[in-house]
SEROKOL-880029 format. One record per residue: residue in three letters; chain; x, y, z of N, C-alpha, C, O, CB in turn. Coordinates in steps of 0.05 Angstrom, whole numbers, plus 32768, in hexadecimal, padded with zeros to 4 digits. Glycine has a CB too. Example, Ala and Ser with C-alpha at 12.3 -4.5 7.8 and 13.67 -1.06 7.14 Angstrom:
% SEROKOL-880029
  residu  chaine   n_x   n_y   n_z  ca_x  ca_y  ca_z   c_x   c_y   c_z   o_x   o_y   o_z  cb_x  cb_y  cb_z
     ALA       A  8108  7F8E  809C  80F6  7FA6  809C  8108  7FBE  809C  811D  7FBE  80A9  80E2  7FA7  80B5
     SER       A  8101  7FD3  808E  8111  7FEB  808F  8102  8001  809D  810C  8017  80A1  811A  7FF4  8072
% end
This chain:
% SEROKOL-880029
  residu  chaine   n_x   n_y   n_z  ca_x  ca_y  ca_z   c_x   c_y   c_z   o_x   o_y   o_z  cb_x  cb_y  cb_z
     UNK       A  83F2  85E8  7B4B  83EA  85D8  7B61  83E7  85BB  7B5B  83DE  85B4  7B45  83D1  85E3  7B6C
     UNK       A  83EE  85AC  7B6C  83F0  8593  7B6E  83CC  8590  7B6B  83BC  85A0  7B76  8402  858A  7B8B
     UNK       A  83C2  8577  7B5B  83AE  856F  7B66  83A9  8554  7B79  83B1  853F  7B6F  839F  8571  7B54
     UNK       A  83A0  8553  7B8A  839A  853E  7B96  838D  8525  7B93  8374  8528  7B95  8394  8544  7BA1
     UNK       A  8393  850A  7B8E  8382  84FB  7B88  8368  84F7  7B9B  836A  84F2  7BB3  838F  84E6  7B84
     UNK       A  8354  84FA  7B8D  833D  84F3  7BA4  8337  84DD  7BA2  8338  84D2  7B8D  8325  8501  7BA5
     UNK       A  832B  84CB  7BC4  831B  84AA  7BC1  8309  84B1  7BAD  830B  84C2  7B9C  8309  849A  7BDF
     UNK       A  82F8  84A2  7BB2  82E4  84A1  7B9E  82D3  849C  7BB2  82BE  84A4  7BA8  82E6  848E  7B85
     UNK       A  82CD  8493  7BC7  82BF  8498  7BE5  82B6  84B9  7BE3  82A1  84C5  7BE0  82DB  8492  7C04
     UNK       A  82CA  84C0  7BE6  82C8  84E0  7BE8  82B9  84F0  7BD0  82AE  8505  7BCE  82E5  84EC  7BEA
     UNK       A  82C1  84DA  7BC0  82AF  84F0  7BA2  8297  84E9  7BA0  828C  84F6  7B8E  82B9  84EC  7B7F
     UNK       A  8284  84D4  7BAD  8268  84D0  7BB3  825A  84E5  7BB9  8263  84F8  7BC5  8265  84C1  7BC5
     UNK       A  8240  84E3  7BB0  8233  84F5  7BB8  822C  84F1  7BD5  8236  84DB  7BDC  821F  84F8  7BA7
     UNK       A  8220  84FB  7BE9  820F  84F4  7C03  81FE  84D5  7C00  8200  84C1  7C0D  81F7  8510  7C07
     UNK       A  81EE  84DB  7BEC  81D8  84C2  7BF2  81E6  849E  7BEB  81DE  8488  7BF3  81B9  84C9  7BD9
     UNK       A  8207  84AA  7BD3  8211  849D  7BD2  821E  8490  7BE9  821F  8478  7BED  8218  84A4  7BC3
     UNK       A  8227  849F  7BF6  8239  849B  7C0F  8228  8487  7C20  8231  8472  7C2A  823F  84B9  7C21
     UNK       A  820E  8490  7C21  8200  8485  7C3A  81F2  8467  7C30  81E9  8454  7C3E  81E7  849D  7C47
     UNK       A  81F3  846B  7C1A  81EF  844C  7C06  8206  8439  7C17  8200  8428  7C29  81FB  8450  7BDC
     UNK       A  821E  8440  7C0D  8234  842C  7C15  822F  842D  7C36  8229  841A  7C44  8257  8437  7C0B
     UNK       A  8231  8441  7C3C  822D  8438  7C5F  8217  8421  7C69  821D  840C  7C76  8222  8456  7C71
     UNK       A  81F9  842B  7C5E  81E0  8412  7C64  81F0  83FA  7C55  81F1  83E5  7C62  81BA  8419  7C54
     UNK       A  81FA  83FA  7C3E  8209  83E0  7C39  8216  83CB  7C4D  8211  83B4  7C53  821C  83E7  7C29
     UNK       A  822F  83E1  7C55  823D  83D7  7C6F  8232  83D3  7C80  823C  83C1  7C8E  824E  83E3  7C79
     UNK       A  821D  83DC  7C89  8210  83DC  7CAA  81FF  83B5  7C9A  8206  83A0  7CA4  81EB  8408  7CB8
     UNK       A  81EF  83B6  7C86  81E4  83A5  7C7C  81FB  838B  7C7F  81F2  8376  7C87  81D8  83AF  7C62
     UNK       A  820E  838D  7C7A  8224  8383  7C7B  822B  836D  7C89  822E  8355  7C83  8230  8393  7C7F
     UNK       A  822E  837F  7CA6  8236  8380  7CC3  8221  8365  7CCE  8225  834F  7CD9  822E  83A4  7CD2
     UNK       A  820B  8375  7CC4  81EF  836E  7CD8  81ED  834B  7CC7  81E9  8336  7CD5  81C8  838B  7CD1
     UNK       A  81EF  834A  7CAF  81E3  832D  7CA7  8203  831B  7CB4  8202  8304  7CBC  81DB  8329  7C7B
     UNK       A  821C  832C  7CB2  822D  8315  7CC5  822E  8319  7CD5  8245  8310  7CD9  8243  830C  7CC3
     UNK       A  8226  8324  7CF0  821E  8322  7D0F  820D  830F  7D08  8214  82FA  7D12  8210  833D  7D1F
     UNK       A  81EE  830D  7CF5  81E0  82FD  7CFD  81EA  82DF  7CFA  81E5  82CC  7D09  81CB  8303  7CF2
     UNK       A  81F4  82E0  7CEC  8201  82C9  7CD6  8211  82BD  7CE9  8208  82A7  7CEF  8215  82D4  7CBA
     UNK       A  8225  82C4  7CF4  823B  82B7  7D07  822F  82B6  7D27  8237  82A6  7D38  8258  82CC  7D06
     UNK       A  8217  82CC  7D29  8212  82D2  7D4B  81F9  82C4  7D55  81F3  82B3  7D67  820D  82F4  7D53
     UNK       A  81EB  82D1  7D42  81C7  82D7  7D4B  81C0  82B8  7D45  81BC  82A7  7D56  81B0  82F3  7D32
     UNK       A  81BE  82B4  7D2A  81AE  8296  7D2A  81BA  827D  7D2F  81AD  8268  7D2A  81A4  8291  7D11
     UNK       A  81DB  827B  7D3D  81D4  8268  7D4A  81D5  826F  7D66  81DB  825D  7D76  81E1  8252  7D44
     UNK       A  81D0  828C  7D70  81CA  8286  7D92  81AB  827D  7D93  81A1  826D  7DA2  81CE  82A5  7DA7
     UNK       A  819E  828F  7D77  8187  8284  7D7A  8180  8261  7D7B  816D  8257  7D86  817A  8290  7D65
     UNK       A  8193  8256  7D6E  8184  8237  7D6E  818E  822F  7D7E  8180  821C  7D84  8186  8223  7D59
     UNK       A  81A2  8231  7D8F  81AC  822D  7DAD  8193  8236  7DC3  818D  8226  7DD5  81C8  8242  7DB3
     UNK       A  818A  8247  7DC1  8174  824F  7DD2  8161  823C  7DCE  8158  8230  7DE1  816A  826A  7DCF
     UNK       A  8157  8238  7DB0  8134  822E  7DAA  8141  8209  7DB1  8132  81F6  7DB3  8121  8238  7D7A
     UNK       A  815F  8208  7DB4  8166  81EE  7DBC  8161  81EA  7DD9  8153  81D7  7DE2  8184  81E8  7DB5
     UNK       A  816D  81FE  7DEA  816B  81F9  7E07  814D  81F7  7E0D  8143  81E5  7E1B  8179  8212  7E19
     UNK       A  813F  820B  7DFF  8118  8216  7E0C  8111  81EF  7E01  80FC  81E3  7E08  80FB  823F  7DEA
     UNK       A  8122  81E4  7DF5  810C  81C5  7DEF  811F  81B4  7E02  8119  819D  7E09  8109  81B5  7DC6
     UNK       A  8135  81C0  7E09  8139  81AE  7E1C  8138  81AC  7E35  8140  8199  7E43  8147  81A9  7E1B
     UNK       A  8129  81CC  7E41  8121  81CA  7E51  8102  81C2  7E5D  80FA  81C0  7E74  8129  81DA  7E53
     UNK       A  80F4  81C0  7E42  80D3  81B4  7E3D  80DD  819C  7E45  80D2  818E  7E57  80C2  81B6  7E1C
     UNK       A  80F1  8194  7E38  80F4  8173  7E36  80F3  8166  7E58  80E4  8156  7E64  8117  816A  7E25
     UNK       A  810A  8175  7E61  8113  8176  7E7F  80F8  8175  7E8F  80EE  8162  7E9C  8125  8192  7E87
     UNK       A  80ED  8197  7E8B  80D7  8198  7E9C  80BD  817E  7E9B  80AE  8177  7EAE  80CC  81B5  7E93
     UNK       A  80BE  8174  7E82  80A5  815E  7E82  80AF  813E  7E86  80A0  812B  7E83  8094  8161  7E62
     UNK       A  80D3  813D  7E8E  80D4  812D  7E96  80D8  8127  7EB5  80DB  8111  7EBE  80DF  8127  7E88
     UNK       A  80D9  813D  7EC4  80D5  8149  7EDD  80BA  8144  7EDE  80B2  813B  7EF4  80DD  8168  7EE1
     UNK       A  80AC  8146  7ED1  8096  8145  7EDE  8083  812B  7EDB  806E  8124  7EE8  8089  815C  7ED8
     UNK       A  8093  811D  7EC3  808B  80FC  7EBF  8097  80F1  7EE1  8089  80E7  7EF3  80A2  80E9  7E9D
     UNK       A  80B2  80F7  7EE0  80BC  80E6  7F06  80B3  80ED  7F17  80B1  80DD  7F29  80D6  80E9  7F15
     UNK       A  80A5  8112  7F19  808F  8110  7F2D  807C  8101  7F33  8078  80F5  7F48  8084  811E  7F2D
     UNK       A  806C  80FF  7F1C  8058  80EC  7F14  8054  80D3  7F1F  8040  80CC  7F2B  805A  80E8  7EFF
     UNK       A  8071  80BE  7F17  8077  80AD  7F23  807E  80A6  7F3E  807C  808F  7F48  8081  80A9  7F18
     UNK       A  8088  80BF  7F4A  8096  80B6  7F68  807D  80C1  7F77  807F  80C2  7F90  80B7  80C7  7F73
     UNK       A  8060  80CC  7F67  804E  80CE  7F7B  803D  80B3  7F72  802C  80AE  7F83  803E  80EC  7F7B
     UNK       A  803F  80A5  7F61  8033  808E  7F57  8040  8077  7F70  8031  806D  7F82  803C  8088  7F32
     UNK       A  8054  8072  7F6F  806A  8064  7F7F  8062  806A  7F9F  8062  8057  7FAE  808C  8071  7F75
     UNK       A  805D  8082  7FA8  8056  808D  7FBE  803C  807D  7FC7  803E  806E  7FDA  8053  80AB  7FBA
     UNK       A  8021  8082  7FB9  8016  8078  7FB3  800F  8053  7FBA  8000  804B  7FCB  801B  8082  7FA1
     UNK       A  801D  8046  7FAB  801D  802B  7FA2  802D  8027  7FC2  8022  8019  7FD2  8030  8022  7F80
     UNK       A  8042  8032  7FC7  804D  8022  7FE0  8037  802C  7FF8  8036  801C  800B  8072  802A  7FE7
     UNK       A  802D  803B  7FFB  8018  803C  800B  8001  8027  8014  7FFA  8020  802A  800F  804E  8003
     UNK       A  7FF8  801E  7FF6  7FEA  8013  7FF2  7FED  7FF6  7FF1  7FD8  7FE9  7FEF  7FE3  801E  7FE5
     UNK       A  8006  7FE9  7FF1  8011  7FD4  7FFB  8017  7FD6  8016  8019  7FC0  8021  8026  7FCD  7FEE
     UNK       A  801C  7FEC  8026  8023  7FEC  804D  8007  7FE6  8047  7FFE  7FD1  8051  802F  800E  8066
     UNK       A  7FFB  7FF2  803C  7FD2  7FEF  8050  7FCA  7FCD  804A  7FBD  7FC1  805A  7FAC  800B  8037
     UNK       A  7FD5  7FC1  8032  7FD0  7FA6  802D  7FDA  7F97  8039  7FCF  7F82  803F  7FD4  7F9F  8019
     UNK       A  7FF7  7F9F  8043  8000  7F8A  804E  7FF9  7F8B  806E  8001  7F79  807D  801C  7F88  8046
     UNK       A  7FEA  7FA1  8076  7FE2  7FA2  8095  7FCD  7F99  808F  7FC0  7F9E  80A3  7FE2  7FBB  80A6
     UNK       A  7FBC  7F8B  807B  7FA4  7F8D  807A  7FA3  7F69  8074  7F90  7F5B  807B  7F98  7FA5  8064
     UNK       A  7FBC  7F5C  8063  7FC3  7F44  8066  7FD0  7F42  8088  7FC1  7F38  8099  7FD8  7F3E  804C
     UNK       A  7FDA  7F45  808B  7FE2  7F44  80AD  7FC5  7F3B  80C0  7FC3  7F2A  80D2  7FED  7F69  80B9
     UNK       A  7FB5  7F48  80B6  7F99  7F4C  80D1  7F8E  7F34  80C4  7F88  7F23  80D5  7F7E  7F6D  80D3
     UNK       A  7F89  7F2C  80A9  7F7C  7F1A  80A3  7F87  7EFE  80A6  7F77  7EEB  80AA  7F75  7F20  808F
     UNK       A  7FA3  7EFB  80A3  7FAA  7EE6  80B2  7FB7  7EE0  80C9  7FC9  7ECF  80CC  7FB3  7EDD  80A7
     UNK       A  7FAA  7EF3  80DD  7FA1  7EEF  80F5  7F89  7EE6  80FC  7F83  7EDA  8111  7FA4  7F01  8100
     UNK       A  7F79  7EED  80E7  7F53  7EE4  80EE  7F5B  7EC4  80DC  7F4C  7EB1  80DD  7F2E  7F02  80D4
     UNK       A  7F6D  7EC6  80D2  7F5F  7EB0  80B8  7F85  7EA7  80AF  7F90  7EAE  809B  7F43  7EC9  8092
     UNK       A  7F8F  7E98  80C4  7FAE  7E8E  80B8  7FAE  7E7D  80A8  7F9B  7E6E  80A2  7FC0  7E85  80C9
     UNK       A  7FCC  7E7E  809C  7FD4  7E6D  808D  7FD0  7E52  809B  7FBE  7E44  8090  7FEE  7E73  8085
     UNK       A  7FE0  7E45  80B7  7FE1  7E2E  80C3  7FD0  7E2C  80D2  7FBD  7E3B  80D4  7FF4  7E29  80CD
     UNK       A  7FD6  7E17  80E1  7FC2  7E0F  80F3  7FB6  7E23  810F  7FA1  7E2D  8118  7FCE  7DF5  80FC
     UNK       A  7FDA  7E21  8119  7FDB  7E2D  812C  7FC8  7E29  8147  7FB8  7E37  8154  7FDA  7E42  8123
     UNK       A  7FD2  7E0E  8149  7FBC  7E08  8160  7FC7  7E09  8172  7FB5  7E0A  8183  7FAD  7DF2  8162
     UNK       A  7FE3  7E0A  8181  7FE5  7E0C  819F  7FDF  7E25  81A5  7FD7  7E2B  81BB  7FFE  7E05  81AC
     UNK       A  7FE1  7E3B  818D  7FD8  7E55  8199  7FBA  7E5C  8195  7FAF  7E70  819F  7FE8  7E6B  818D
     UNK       A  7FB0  7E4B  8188  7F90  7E4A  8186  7F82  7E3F  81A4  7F6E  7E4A  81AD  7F86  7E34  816B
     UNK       A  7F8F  7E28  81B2  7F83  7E20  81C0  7F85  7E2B  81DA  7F74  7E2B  81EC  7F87  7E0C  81BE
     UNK       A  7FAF  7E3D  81D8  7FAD  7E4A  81F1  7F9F  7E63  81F5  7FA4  7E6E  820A  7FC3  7E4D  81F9
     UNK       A  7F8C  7E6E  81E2  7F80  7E80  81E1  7F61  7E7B  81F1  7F52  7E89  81FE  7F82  7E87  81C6
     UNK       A  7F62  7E5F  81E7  7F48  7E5A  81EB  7F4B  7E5A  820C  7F3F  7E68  821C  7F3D  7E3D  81DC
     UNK       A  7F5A  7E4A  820F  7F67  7E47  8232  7F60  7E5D  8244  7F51  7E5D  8257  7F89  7E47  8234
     UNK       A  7F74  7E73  8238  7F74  7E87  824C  7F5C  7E98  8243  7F5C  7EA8  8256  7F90  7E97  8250
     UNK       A  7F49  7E9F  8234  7F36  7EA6  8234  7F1D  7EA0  823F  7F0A  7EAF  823E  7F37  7EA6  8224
     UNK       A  7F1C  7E82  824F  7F14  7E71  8257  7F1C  7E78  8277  7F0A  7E77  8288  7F1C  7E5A  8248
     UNK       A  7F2C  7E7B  827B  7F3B  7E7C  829A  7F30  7E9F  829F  7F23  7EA7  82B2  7F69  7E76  829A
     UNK       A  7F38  7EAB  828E  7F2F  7ECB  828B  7F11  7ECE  82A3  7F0B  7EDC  82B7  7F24  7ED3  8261
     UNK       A  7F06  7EB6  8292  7EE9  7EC0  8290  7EDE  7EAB  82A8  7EC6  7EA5  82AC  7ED9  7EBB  826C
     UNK       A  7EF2  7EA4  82B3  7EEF  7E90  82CE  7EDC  7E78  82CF  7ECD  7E6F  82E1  7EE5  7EA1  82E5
     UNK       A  7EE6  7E6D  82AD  7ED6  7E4D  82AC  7EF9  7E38  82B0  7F11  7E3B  82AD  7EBD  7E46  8281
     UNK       A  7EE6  7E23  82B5  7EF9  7E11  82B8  7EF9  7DFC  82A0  7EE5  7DED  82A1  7EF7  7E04  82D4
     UNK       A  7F0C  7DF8  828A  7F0D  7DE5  8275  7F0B  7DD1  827C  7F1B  7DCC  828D  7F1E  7DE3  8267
     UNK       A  7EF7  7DB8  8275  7EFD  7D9F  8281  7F04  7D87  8267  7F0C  7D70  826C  7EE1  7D96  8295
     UNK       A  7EFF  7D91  8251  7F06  7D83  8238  7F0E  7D94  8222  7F02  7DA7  8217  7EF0  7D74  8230
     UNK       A  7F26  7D8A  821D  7F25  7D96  81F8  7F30  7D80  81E8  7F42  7D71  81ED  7F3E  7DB5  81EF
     UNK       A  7F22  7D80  81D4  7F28  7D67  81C2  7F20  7D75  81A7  7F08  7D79  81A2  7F14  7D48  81CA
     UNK       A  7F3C  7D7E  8190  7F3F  7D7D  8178  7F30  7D6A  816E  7F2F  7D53  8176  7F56  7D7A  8172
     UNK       A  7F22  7D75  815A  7F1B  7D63  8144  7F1F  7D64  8125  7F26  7D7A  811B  7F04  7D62  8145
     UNK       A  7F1D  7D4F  8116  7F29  7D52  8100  7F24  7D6D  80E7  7F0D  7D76  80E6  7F23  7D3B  80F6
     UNK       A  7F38  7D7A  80D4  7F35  7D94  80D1  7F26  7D85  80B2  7F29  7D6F  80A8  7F53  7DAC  80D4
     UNK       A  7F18  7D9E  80AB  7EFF  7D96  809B  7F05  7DB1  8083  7F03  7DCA  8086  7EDC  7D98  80B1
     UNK       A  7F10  7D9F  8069  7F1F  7DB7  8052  7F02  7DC4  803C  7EF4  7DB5  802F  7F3D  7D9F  8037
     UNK       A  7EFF  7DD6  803B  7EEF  7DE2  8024  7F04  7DEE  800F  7F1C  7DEC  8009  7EDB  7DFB  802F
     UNK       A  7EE9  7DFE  8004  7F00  7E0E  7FE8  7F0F  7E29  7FF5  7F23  7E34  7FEC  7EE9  7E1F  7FC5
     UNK       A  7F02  7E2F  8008  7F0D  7E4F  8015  7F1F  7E53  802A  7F2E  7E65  8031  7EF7  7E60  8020
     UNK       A  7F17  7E35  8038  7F27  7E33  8050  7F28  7E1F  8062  7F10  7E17  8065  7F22  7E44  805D
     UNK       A  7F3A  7E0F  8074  7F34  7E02  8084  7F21  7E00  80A0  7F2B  7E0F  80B1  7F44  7E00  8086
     UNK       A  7F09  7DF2  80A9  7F0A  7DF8  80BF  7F15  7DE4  80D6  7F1E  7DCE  80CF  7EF4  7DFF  80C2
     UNK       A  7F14  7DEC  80F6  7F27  7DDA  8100  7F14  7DD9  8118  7F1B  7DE9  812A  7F49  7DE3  8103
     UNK       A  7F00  7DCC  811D  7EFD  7DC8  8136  7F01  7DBA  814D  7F10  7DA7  8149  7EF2  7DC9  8136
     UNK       A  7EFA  7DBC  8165  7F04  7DAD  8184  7EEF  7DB8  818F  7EE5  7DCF  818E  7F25  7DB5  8196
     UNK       A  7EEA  7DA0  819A  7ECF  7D98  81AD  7EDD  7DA4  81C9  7EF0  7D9B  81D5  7EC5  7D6F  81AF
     UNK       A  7ECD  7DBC  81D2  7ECC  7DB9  81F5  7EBC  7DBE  820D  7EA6  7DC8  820E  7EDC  7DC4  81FE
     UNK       A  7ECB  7DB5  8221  7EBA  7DAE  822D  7EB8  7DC1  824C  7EC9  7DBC  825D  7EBE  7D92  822D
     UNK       A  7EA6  7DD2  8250  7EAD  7DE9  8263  7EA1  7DEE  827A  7E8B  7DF8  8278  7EAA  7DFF  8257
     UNK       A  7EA9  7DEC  8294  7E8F  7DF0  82A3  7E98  7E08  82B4  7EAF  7E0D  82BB  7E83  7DD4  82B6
     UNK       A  7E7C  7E1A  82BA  7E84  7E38  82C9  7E62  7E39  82D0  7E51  7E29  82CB  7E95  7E58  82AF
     UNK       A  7E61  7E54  82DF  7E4A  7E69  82DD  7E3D  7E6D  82C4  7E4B  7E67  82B1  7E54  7E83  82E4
     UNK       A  7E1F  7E77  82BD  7E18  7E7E  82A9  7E25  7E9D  829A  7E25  7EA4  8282  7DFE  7E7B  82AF
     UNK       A  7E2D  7EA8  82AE  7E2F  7EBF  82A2  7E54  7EC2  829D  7E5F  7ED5  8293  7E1E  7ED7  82B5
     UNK       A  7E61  7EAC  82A6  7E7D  7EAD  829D  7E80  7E9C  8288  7E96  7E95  827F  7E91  7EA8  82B1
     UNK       A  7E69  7E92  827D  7E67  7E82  8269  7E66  7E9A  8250  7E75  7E9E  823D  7E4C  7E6C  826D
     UNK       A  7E4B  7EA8  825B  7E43  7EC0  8244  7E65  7ED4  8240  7E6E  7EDF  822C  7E21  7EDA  8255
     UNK       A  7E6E  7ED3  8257  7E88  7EE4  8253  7E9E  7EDA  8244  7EB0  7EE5  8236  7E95  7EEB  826B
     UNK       A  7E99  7EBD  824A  7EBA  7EA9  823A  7EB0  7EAF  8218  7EC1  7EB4  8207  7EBC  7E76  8244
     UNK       A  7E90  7EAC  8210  7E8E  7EB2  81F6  7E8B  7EC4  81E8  7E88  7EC4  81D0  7E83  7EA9  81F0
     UNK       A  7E8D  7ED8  81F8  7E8A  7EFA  81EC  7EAA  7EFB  81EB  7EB4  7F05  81D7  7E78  7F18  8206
     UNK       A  7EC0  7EEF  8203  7EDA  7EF0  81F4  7EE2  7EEA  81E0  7EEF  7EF7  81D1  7EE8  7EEA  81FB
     UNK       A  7EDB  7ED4  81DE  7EE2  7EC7  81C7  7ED7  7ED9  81A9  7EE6  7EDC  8196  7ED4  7EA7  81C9
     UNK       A  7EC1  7EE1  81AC  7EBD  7EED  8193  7ED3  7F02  8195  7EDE  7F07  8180  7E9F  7EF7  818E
     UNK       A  7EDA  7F0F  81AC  7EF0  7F29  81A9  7F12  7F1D  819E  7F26  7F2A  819D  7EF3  7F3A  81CF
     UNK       A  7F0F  7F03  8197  7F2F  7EF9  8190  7F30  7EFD  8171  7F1C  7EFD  8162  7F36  7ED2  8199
     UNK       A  7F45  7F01  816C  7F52  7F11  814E  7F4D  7EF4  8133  7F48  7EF7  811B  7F82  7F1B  8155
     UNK       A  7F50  7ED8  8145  7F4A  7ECD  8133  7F2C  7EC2  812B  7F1F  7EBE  813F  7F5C  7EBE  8133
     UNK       A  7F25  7EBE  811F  7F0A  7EB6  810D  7F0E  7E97  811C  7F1D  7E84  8116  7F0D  7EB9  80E2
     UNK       A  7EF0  7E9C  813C  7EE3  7E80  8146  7ECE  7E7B  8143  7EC2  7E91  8143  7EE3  7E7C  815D
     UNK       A  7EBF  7E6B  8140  7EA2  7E65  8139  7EA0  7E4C  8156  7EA9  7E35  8157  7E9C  7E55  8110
     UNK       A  7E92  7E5A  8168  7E7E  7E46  817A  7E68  7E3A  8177  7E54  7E48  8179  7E78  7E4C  818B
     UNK       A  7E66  7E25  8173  7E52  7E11  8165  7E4B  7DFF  8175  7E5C  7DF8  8184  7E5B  7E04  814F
     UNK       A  7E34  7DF4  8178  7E1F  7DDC  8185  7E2D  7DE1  819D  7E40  7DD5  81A6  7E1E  7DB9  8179
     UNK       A  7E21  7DF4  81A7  7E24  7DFB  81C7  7E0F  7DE9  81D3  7DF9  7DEB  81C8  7E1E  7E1E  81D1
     UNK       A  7E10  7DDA  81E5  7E07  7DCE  81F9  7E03  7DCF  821B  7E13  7DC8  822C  7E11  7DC1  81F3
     UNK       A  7DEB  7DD8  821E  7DF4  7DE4  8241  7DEC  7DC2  8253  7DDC  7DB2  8249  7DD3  7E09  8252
     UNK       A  7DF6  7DBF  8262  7DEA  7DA7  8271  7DF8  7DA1  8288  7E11  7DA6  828A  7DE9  7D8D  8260
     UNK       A  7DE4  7D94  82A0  7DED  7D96  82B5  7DF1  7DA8  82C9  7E02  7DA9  82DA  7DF9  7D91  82B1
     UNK       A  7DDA  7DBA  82C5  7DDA  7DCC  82DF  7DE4  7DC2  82F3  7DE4  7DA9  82F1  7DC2  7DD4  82E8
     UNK       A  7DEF  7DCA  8308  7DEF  7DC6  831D  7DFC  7DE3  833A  7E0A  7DF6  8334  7DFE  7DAC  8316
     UNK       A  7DF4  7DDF  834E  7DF3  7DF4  8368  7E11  7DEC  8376  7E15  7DDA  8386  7DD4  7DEC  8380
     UNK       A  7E24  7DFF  836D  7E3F  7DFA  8381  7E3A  7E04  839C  7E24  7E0A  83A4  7E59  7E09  8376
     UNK       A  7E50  7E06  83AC  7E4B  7E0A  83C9  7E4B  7E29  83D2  7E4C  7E33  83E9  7E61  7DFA  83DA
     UNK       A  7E4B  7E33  83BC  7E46  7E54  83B7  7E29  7E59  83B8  7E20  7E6E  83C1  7E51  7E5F  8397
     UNK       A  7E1B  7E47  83AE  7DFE  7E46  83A7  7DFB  7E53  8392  7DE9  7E63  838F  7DEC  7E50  83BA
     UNK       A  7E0E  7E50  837F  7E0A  7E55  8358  7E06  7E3E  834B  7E0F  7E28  8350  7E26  7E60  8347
     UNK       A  7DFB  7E43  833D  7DF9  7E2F  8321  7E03  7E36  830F  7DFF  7E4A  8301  7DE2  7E28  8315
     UNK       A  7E19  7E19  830C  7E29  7E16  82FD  7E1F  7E00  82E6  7E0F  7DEE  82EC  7E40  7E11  830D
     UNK       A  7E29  7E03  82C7  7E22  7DF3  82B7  7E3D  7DE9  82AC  7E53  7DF4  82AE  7E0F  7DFE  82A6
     UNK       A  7E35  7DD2  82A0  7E4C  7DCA  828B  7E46  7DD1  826D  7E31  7DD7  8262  7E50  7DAC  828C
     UNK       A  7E56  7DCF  8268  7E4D  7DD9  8243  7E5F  7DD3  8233  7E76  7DDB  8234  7E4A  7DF8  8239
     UNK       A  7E55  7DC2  8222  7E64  7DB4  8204  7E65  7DC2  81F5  7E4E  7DCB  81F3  7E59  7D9D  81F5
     UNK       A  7E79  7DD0  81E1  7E73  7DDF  81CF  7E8E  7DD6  81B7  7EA4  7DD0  81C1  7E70  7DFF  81DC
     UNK       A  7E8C  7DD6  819C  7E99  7DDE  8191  7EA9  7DF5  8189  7E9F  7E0B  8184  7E92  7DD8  818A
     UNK       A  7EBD  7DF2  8187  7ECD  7E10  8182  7EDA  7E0A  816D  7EE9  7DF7  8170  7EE2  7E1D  8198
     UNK       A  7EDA  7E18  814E  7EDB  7E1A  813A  7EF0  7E29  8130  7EE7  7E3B  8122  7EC7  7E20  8134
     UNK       A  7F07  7E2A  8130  7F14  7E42  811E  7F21  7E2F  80F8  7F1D  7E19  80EC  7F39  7E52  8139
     UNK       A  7F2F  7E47  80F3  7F2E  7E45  80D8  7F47  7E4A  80CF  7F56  7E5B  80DA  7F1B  7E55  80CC
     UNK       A  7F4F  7E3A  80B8  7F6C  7E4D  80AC  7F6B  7E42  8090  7F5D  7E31  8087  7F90  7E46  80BD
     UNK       A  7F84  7E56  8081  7F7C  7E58  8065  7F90  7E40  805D  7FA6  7E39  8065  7F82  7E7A  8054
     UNK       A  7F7A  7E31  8043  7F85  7E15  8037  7F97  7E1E  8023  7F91  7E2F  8013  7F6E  7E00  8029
     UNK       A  7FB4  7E0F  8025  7FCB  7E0A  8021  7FC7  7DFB  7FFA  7FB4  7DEE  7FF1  7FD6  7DF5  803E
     UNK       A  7FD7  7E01  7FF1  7FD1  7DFD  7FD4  7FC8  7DE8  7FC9  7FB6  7DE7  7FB8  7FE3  7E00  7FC7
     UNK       A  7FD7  7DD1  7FD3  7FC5  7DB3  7FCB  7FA0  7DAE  7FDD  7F8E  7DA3  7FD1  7FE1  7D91  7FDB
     UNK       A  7F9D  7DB7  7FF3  7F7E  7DB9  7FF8  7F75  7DC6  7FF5  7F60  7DC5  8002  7F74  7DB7  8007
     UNK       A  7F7C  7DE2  7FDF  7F68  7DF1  7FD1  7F5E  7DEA  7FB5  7F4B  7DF6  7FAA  7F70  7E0A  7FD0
     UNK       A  7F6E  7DD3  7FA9  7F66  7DC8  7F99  7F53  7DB4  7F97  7F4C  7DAB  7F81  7F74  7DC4  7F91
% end
């Protein structure tokens, strides 16, 4: 009889056999890891920091566009709030609309103007004032009404050295007075007269 050459695989014992196999499987597994595992892993622990990165810079521009949100709000409220104040308190003079205020507030209140005379404007550190002498004659109580308007006007007036004089009985049988008064308004000094 022929004998056969045997592997030498085959002439192992069992525990031998299963030696070489955990070898191979040992094998396998360190180049799967080797070629697969550790760099999906550093691809992953790359994305998880770049998505920290992302997420906390998402949330720095939140931050800001509620900061920004914020700030422009708070400039509409300033600048409606500069708006009202130089309406009480302008830059210029603005006296034909100062005086026609005075006018028709005056007519409102059913006095009749019989003088207005500007007088020279008088500079401090905060502000100009500008007064005009006038001169008003009505009823007592459309007198009390022409100056309760006036306090209701948007800009900043100061009525000063009010003067009543001259009663007298129209053909109504009222008494009517005349009255001198100063009327005072104000506006904000311009850069060389705040110095």
């Amino acid at each position: 009889m022929r004998k056969t050459k045997t592997n030498s695989f085959e002439s192992l014992p069992i525990g031998g056999k299963l030696g070489v196999l955990g070898l191979i499987l040992i094998l396998v597994s360190v180049i799967y890891a080797m070629a697969f595992h550790f760099p999906l892993d550093a691809d992953i622990k790359s994305a998880k920091t770049r998505y920290r990165n992302t997420q906390q810079e998402l949330q720095n521009a939140e931050n800001k566009r509620r900061e920004y949100l914020m700030l422009q709000e708070e400039v509409a409220r300033r600048e409606g709030r500069d708006r009202d104040f130089k309406r009480i308190l302008p830059v210029n003079a603005e006296m034909p609309v100062f005086l026609e205020s005075l006018n028709q507030t005056a007519e409102l209140s059913g006095l009749r103007i019989e003088r207005i005379e500007p007088r020279p404007e008088e500079t401090t550190d905060l502000f100009v004032r500008i007064p005009v002498s006038l001169q008003l004659q009505g009823r007592f109580l459309q007198l009390a009404k022409f100056f309760y308007n006036v306090s209701q006007l948007q800009r900043a007036i100061n009525m000063e050295d009010i003067r009543l004089e001259s009663p007298t009985v129209n053909e109504n049988d009222e008494v009517e007075l005349k009255v001198t008064v100063r009327a005072t308004t104000f506006r904000q000094p311009d850069q060389a007269e705040a110095k």
